[in-house]
C-alpha positions in Angstrom: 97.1 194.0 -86.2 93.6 195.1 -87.6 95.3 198.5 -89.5 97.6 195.9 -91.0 94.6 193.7 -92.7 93.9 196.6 -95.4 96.9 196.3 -97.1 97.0 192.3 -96.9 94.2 193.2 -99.2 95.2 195.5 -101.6 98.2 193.2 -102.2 95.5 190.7 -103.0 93.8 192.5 -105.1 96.5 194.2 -107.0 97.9 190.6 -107.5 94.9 189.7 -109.2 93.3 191.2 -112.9 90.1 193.2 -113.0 88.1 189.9 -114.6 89.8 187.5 -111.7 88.8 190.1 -109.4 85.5 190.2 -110.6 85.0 186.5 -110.5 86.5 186.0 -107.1 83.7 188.3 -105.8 80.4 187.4 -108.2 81.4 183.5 -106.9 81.7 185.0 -103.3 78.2 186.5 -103.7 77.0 183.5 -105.0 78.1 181.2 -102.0 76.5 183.9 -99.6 73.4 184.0 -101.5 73.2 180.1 -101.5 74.3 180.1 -97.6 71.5 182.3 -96.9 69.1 180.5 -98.5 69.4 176.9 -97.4 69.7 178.4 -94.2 66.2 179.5 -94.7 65.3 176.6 -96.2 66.5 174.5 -92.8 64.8 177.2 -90.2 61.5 177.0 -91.9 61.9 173.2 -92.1 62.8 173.2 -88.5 59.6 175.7 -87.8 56.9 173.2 -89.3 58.5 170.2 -87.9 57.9 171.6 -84.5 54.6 173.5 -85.1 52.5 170.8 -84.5 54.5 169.2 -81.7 53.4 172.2 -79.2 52.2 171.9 -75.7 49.3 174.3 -75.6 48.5 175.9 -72.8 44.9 176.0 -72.3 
């Protein structure tokens, strides 16, 4: 099955112009970038919220 996935996308592609092509991917990198980033945004949210709530161990 996996040797079969390159050619699902070149039909894709080939289906598509170079500018819808090129849209397809900048709005792909886009939603990544934005992914990534509240990601980040939550984790060092969640990292202050539980700084001070340590037990320390002295």
């Amino acid at each position: 099955m996996p040797s079969n996935l390159p050619n699902l996308r070149r039909l894709f592609v080939e289906a598509r112009s170079e500018a819808e092509e090129s849209s397809y991917s900048r709005n792909a990198f886009y939603n990544l970038v934005l992914f990534m980033s509240s990601v980040t945004v939550f984790s060092l949210m969640a990292q202050r919220m539980t700084s001070g709530k340590g037990v320390s161990a002295s």
